[in-house]
C-alpha positions as CSV (number, residue, x, y, z in Angstrom):
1,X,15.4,14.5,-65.8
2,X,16.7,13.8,-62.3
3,X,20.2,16.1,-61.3
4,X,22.4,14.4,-58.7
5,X,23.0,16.6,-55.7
6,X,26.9,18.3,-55.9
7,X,27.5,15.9,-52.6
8,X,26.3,12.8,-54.5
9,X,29.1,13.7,-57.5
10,X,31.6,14.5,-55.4
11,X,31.2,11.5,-53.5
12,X,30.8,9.6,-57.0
13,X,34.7,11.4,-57.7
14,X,35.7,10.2,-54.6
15,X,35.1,6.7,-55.0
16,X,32.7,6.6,-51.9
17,X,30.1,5.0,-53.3
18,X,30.4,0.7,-53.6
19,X,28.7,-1.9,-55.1
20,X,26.2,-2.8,-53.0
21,X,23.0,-5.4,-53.5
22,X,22.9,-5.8,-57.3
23,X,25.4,-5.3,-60.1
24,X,28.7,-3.4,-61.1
25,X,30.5,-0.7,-63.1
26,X,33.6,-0.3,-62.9
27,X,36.6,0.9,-65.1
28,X,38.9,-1.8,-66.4
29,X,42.1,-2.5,-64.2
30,X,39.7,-2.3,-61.4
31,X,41.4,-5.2,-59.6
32,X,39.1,-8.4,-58.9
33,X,35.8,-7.2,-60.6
34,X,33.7,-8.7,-62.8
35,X,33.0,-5.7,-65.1
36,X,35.0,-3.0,-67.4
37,X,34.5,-0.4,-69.4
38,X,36.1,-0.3,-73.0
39,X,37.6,1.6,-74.6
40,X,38.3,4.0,-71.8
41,X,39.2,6.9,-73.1
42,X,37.5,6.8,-75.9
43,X,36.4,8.6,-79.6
44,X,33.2,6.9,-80.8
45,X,31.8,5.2,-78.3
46,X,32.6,2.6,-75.5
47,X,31.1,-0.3,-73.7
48,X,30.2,-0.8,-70.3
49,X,30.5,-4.3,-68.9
50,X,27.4,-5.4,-66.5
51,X,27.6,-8.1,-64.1
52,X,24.4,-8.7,-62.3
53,X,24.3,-11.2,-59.4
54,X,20.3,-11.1,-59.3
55,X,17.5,-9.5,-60.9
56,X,16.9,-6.0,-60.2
57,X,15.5,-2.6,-61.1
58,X,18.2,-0.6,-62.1
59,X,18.9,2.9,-63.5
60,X,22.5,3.4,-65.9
61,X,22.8,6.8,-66.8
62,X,25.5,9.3,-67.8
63,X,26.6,12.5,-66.3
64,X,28.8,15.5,-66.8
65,X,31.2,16.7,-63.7
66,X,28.9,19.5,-62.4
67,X,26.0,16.4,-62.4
68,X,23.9,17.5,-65.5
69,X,22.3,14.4,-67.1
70,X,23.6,13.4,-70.3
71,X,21.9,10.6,-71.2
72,X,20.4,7.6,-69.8
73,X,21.5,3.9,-71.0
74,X,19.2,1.9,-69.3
75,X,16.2,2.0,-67.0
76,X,14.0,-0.9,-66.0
77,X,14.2,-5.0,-64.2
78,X,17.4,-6.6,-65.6
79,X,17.7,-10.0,-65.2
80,X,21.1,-12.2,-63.6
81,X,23.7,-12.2,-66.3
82,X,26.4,-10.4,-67.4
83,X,25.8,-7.8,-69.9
84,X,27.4,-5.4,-72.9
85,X,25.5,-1.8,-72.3
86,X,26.9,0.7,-75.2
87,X,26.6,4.5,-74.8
88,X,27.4,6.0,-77.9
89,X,28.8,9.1,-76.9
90,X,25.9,11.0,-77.5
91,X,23.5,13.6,-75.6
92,X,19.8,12.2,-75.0
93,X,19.3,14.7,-78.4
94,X,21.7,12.3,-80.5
95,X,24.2,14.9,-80.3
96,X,27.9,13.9,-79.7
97,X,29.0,14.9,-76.5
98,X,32.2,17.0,-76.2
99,X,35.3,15.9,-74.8
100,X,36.1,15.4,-71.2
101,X,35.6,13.5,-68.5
102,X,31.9,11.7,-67.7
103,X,30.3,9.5,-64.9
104,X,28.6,6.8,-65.9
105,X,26.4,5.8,-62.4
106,X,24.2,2.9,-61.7
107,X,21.6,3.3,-59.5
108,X,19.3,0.4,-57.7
109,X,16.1,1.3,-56.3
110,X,17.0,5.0,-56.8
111,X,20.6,4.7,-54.9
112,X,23.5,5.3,-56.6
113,X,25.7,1.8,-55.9
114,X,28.5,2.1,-58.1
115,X,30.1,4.6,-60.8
116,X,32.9,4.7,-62.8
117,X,34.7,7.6,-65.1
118,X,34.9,7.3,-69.0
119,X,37.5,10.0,-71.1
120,X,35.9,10.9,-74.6
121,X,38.8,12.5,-76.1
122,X,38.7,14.3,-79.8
123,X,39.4,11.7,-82.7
């Protein structure tokens, strides 16, 4: 599994990185976008909200704060549309994932374009 370089997340916590070419993430209050994530924070699970302007090959996946991989959501061409993508708040092993703070990133040809910050907090 791919690790994003510490300047990659901390740009990612900065809010550096922008929508770009293809779709977006972001977290709900997020002004004029076309996306949200919900329930943010959240026990269970939660639901991220794709808007895609055009086809593309994209990359969502989930990481912790240090940039470990969690788990990835989706990989592959997604077609114009908007979209529900779940993440169940669970490791690539099924395992639930602790509480605290993750970045859910999507990436377009292997850039990171947009990323937003989901709270799992202990039900």
């Amino acid at each position: 599994m791919m690790r994003i370089p510490r300047y990659v997340t901390t740009a990612l916590l900065s809010g550096l990185c922008t929508a770009a070419l293809t779709g977006t993430i972001v977290a709900a209050g997020g002004g004029n976008s076309t996306a949200a994530v919900y329930p943010n924070p959240f026990t269970e699970g939660t639901v991220f909200q794709l808007s895609m302007p055009n086809d593309a090959r994209i990359r969502i996946s989930v990481y912790d704060l240090l940039g470990k991989p969690i788990r990835m959501l989706f990989e592959g061409i997604h077609p114009k549309g908007n979209y529900d993508v779940p993440w169940d708040g669970n490791d690539e092993t099924g395992k639930p994932v602790i509480p605290g703070m993750y970045i859910c990133v999507l990436f377009s040809e292997n850039v990171a374009v947009k990323s937003v910050k989901v709270i799992k907090i202990a039900a």
